[in-house]
C-alpha positions in Angstrom: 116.4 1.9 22.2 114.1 2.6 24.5 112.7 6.4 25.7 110.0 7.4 27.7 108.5 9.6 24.5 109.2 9.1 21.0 111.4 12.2 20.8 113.8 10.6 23.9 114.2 7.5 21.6 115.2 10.0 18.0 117.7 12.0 20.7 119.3 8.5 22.0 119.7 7.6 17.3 123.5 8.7 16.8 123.5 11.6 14.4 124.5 9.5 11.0 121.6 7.4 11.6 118.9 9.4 12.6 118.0 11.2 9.4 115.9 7.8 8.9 113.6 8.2 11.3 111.0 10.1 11.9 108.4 10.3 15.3 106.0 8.2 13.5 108.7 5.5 13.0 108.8 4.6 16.6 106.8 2.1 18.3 104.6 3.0 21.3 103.4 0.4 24.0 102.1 0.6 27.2 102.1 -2.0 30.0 99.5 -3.1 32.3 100.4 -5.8 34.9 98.3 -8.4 35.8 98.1 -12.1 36.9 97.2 -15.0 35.0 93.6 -15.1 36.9 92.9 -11.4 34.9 93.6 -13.0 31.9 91.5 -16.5 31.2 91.7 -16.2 27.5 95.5 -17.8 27.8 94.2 -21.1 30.0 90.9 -21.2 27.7 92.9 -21.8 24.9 96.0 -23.6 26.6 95.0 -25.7 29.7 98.7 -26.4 30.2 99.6 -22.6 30.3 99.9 -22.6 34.4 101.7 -25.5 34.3 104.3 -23.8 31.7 105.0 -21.1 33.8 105.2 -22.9 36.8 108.3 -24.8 35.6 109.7 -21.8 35.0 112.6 -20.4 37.3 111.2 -18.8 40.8 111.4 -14.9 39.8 109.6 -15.3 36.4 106.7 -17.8 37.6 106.9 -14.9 40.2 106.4 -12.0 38.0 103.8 -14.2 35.1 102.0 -16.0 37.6 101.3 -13.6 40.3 102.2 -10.4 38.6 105.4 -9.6 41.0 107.0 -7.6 38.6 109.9 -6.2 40.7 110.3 -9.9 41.8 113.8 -10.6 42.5 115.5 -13.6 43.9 119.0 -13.0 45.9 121.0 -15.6 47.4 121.1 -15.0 50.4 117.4 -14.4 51.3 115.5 -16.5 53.2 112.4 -15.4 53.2 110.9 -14.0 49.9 110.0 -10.3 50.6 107.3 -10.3 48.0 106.1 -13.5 49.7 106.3 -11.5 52.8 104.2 -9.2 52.0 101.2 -11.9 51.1 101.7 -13.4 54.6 98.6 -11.4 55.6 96.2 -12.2 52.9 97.1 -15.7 52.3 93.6 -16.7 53.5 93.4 -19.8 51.6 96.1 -21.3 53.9 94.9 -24.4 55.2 93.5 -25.1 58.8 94.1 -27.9 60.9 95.1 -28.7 64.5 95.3 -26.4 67.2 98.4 -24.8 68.1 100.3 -22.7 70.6 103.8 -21.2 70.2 104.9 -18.8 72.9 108.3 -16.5 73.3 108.7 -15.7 76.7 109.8 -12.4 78.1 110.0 -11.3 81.9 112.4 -8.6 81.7 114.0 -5.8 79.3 112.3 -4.3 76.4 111.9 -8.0 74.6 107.8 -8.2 74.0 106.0 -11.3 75.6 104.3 -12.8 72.2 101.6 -16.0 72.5 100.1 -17.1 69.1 97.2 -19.4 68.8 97.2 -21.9 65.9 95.0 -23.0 63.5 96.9 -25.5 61.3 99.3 -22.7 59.6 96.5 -20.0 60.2 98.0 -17.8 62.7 95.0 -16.2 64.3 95.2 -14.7 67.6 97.9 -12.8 68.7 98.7 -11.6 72.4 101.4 -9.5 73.1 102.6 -8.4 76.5 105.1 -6.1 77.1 106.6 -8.2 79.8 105.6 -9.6 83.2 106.4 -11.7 86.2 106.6 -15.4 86.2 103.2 -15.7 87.8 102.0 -13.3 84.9 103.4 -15.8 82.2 102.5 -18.5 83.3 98.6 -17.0 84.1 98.3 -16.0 80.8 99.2 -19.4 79.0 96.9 -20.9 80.9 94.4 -18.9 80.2 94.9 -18.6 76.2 95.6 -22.3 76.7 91.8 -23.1 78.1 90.4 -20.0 75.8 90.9 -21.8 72.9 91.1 -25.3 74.1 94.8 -26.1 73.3 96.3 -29.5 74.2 99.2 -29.1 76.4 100.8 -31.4 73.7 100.4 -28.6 70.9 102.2 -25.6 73.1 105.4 -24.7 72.4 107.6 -22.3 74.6 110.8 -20.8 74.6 112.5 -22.6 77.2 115.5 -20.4 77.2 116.2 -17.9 79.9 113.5 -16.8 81.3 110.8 -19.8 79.5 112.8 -22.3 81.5 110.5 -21.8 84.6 107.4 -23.2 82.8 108.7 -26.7 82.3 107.8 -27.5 85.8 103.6 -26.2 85.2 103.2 -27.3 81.6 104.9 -30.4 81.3 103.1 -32.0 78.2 104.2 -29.1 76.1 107.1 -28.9 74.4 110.0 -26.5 75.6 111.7 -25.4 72.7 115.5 -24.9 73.2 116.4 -23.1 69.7 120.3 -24.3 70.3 119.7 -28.0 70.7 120.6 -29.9 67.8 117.9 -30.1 64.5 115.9 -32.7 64.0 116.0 -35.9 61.6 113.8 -35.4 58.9 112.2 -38.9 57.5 114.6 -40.6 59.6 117.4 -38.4 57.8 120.1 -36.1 59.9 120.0 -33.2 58.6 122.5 -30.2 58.2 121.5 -27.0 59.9 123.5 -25.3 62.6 120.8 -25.6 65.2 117.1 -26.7 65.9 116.1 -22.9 65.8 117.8 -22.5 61.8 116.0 -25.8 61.1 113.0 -24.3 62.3 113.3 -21.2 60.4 114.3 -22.6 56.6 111.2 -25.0 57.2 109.2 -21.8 58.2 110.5 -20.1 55.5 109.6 -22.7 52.9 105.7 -22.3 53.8 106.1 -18.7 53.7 107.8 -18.6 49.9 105.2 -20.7 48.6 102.1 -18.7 50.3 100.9 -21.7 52.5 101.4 -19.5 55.6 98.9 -16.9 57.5 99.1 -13.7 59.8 95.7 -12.5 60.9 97.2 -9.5 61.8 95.7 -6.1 60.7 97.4 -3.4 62.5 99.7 -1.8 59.5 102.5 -1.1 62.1 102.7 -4.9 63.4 102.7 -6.4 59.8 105.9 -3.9 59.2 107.6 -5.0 62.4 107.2 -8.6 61.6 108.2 -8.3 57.8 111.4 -6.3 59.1 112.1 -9.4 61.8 111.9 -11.6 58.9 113.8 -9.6 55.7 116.5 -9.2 58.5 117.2 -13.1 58.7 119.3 -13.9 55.8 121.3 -17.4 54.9 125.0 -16.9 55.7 126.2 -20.2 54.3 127.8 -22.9 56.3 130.0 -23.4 59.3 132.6 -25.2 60.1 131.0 -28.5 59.6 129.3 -27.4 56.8 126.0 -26.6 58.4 123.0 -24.4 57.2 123.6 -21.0 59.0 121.5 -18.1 59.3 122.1 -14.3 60.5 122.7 -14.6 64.5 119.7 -13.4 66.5 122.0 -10.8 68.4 123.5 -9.3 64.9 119.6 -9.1 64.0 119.1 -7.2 67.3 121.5 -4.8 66.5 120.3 -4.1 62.9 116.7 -3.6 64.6 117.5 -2.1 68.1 114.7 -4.3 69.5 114.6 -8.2 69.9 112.7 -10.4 66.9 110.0 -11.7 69.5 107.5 -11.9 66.6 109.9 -14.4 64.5 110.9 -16.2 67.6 107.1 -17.0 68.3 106.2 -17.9 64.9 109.0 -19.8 63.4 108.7 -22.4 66.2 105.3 -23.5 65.0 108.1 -25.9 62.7 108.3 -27.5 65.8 105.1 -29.4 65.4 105.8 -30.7 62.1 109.5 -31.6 62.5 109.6 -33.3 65.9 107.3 -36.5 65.1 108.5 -38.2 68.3 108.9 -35.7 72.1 112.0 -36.7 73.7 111.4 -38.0 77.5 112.0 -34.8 79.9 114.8 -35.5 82.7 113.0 -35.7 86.1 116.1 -33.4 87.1 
């Protein structure tokens, strides 16, 4: 029986019982949370200790390892919201190769969002509200030659109003998020589309803290969490394909468009497509 003071615990004691106990017959603990870093006594003596609670299942290597106490796993989440919230601070991530991933926006209240790469480091962000075409493609250029980005590591939405750019940046890959996923290790794989594909691998990163955001602005970290907790598995299709929530249910749930997941779940891209597909001349 548990009671937040030792008289709540005699209260809870049905009646017959409770003549033997007293106050001083009732255990009092207190708990302080920490992770297994505040604690080196446990690996001193047990070198194998991490590795013990690392086989354990997801929410308790969660909650021992980390110290996510109100870690919880449900089924249909994509993206871990405690790992979400590390996104930010996962400094350790590892660098690499250049990147750029772009969603493109020229109309309506969808945001124009370009982020620069630095293996999975996120770090520069440039948001425009929206502009013309000469405005979009102006301003990839310039991040482009800013932070000398291969035309080979760019990324855009080609959808709608991206479509435009295939004609100036023709190295770069123009990411259609309906085309058909990728094979992975020379394996087809079963996800709806390329842009679900994109997202589980994406996700994956993110739920084992190998992704980062440098992004400090407290009201842009919320925006994006809320983009991502609002993707959520929704089983299979008809042919028994990966499915995720649909972008314009997400939409609705928001009121605004998920530019932010849009532009960063396509850095997948990189690491899925091994081989570009040959452009039509048409």
């Amino acid at each position: 029986i548990w009671g937040d003071s030792a008289q709540q615990v005699i209260d809870q004691i049905s009646p017959g019982d409770r003549e033997d106990y007293d106050l001083n017959s009732i255990k009092s603990l207190t708990f302080i949370g920490g992770t297994l870093s505040d604690n080196p006594l446990l690996t001193d003596k047990d070198p194998a200790y991490k590795a013990n609670l690392l086989a354990q299942d997801e929410t308790t290597a969660m909650q021992l390892l980390k110290g996510r106490w109100y870690a919880a796993v449900n089924e249909d989440e994509l993206f871990n919201y405690t790992s979400l919230q590390d996104i930010f601070s996962n400094t350790h991530a590892a660098g690499g190769e250049k990147y750029i991933t772009a969603d493109i926006a020229m109309e309506g209240s969808d945001l124009f969002v370009v982020v620069v790469w630095d293996g999975w480091r996120a770090t520069h962000f440039y948001v425009y509200e929206k502009g013309d075409g000469k405005m979009v493609l102006d301003k990839m250029l310039e991040i482009k030659n800013r932070h000398g980005v291969p035309g080979t590591n760019i990324a855009f939405d080609s959808a709608g109003m991206g479509n435009f750019l295939r004609g100036w940046l023709k190295s770069a890959i123009d990411f259609r998020g309906g085309d058909k996923p990728e094979e992975e290790d020379g394996t087809k794989v079963l996800f709806k589309n390329l842009k679900t594909q994109c997202a589980y691998h994406f996700a994956q990163r993110v739920n084992t803290w190998q992704t980062f955001l440098n992004v400090d602005d407290d009201m842009v970290q919320e925006r994006i969490i809320e983009e991502f907790d609002k993707h959520r598995k929704t089983g299979f299709d008809a042919s028994n394909r990966f499915t995720m929530t649909d972008k314009d249910e997400v939409k609705s749930q928001l009121g605004y468009s998920p530019d932010y997941f849009d532009a960063l779940t396509m850095r997948s891209i990189f690491n899925l497509r091994k081989k570009r597909r040959r452009r039509s001349s048409k």
